[in-house]
N, C-alpha and C positions, 0 to 999 in steps of 0.2 A: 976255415969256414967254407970256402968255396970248393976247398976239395970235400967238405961232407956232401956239398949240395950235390957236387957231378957225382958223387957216388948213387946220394937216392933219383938223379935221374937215370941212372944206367940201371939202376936195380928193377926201374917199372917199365924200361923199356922193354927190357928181358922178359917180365911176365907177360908183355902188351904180344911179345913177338912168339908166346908159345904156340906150338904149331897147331894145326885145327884137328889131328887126331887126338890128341890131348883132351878137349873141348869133349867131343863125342866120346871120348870114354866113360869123361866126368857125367855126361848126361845120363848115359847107359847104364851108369854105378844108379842114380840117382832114381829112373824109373822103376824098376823091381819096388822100391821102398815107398813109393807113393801108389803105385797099387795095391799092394798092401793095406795100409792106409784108408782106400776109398771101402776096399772091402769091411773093413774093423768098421767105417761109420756106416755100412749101408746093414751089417750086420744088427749094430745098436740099434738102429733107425727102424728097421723089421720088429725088435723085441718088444719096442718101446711099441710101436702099432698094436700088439698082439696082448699087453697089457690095457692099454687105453682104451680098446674099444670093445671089449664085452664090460668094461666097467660102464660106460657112456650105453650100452644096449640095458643091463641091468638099471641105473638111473631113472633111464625111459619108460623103462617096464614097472618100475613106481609110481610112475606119475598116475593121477586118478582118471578114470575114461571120463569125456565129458556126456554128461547124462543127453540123451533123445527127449524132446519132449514129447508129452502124450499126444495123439490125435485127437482132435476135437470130434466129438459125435455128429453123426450128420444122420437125419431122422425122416431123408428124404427116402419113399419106398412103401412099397405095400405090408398089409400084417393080417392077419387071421390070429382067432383069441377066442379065451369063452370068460364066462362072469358071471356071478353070484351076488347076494344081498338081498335084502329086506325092502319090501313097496309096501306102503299103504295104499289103498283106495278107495274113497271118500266121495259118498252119493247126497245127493237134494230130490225129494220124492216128492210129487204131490198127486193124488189122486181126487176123483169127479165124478159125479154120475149126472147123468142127461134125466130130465125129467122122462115117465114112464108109467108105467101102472101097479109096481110096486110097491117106490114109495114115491110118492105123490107131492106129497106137503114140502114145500119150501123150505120150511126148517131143518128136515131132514136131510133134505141135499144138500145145505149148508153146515149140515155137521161132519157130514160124509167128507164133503173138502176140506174140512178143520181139523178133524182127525185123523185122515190119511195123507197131511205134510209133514215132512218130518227131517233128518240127515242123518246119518250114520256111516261108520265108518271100518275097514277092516284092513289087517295086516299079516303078511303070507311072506312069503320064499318067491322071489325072482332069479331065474338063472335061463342062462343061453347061449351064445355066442354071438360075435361081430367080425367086421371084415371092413376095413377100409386100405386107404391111401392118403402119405403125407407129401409136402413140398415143401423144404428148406429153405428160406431166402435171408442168409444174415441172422440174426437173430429167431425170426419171426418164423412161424408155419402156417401152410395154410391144408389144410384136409377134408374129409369125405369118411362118414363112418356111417353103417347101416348093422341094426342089428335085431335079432329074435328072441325076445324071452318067453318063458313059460311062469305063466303069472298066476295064479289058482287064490282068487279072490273072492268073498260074496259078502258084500256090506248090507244089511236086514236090517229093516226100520220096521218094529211091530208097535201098534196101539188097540191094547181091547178094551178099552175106558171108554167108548163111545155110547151115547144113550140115545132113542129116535125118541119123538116128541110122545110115542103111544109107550114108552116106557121100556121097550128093547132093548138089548144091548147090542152092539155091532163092533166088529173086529176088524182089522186091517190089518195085513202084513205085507211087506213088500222087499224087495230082494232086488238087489242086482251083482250079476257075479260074472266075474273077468277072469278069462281063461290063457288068452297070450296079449303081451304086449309088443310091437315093435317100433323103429324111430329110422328115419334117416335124416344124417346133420350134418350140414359142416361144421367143420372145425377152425377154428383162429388162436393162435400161442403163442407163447414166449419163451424160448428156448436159453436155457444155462448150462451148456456142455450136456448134461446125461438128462438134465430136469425140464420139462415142456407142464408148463402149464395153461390152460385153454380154456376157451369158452364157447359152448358151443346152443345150437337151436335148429330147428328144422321142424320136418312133419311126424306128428305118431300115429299109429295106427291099434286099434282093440278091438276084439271081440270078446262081444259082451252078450248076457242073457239075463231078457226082464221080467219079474213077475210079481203079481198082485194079487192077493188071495182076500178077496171079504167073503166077510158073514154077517149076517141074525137071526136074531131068535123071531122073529117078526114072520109068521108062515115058515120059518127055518129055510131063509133063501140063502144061498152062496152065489160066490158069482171066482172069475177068475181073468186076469187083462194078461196078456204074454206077448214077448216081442225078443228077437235077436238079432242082432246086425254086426257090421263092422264097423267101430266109427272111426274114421279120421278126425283128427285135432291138432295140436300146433305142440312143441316141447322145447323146454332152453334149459341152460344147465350148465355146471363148471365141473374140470377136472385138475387133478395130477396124474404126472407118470413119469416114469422114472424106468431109463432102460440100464436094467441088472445086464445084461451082456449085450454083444456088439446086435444080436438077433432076437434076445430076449426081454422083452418091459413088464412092469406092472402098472396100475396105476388103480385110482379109490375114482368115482365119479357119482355127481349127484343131478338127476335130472328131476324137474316140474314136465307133467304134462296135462292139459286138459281138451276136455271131449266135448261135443253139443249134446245138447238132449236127446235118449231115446224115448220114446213113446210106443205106446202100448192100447189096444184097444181089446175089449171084453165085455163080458154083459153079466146080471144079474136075474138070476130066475128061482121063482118062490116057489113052495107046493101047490098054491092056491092058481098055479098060470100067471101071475103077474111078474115083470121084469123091467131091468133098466138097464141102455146103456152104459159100460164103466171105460173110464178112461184111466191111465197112470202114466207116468213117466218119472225119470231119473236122469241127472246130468252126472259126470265123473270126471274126479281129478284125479292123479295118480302119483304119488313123489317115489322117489327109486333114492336108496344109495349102496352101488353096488362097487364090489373088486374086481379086477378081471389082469387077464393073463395074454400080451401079445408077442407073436412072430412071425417078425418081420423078414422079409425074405429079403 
């Protein structure tokens, strides 16, 4: 037993005591193969790269874009437009004569006022154009719109039913006709992305032409009362509009407008030299509902 022992410790002394070139050979054998080695992983290591990432570029290139949302419209900005539609305009007539040497009798001239009051009404083709500017604040707008139409209107109130106390007949017809209308308003609205709806008032303006034609049979006197002006009056009224592109709107609008009285002065003259003053007048309303077309710069 003791002689196996001393053998395995002479046998590890032996290997304990191999010399150190020994050592450096073994290491020298050893590197060559673990270069080697590094090269075979860094080789794998390359393929696998050149595999994995056009797959992970192709993945990404499926994924869905995330959408942009739209701009919200913004309605702040000037606009030029033109506009079309349909106006009534609707007159209150009353006519008078001053006593005179014509006709005399009180009855007469009270029939003369009885018969020549009257209203009537007429409806034509409006169109023109407008020009304003808006201001965006949040929701709300607030603007300025001024515009011109070509209004071609004549509402005629005629009565030939009239009889003088001497048993005449007497005639009255009366006219009043509107040539351009226009308005300047602000505007107040409500805005929902592309849709402004508003309300708006301000001043109108009309030129208008008045006239009064009597007759009878009474010495066969005519007479005639004429008068033209511009009147200014007041207008309010609501819209839509709705901008079709980022420069382009439409919108429907409906205005009221009303006018004061014009009057009118003329006279009365018979074959026989006899005469009277005549008086008429007419007041005017005018409703509009028109289309029109803006852009906006």
């Amino acid at each position: 037993m003791l002689e196996i022992l001393r053998l395995n410790f002479n046998s590890q002394t032996h290997r304990q005591q191999l010399p150190s070139s020994r050592g450096e050979e073994l290491v020298s054998a050893a590197r060559p193969c673990a270069i080697r080695w590094a090269a075979v992983c860094l080789m794998v290591l390359g393929a696998a790269v050149l595999v994995v990432l056009p797959a992970q570029r192709s993945k990404a290139a499926d994924l869905p874009a995330k959408a942009v949302p739209p701009a919200i419209y913004n309605w702040s900005g000037c606009y030029v437009g033109i506009n079309g539609g349909a106006a009534a305009g609707g007159s209150s007539f009353t006519s008078s004569v001053d006593p005179g040497t014509h006709l005399v009798d009180p009855a007469d001239l009270a029939t003369v006022n009885s018969f020549g009051s009257g209203s009537a009404n007429d409806l034509g083709f409006i169109g023109g154009g407008q020009v304003g500017c808006n201001l965006q604040n949040g929701a709300f707008v607030v603007g300025i719109e001024g515009d011109w139409d070509y209004f071609g209107s004549k509402s005629t109130f005629n009565n030939p039913n009239g009889t003088l106390t001497t048993g005449d007949a007497i005639s009255i017809t009366q006219s009043l006709k509107t040539s351009s209308l226009a308005t300047i308003r602000p505007r107040l609205g409500i805005v929902s992305d592309r849709t402004l709806i508003y309300v708006t008032g301000g001043a109108a303006f009309a030129k208008v032409s008045y006239t009064q034609d009597y007759a009878d049979t009474l010495n066969n006197a005519i007479g005639t009362a004429t008068g033209s002006t511009t009147l200014i009056g007041w207008t309010v009224g609501a819209g839509w509009e709705w901008a079709w592109t980022d420069h382009v709107s439409v919108k429907t609008e409906y205005l009221l407008a009303k006018f004061p009285t014009t009057n009118a002065l003329g006279s009365i003259l018979d074959n026989a030299g006899g005469g009277n003053v005549l008086h008429g007048s007419s007041d005017l309303a005018i409703q509009t509902v028109r289309l029109g077309l803006n852009y906006r710069f």
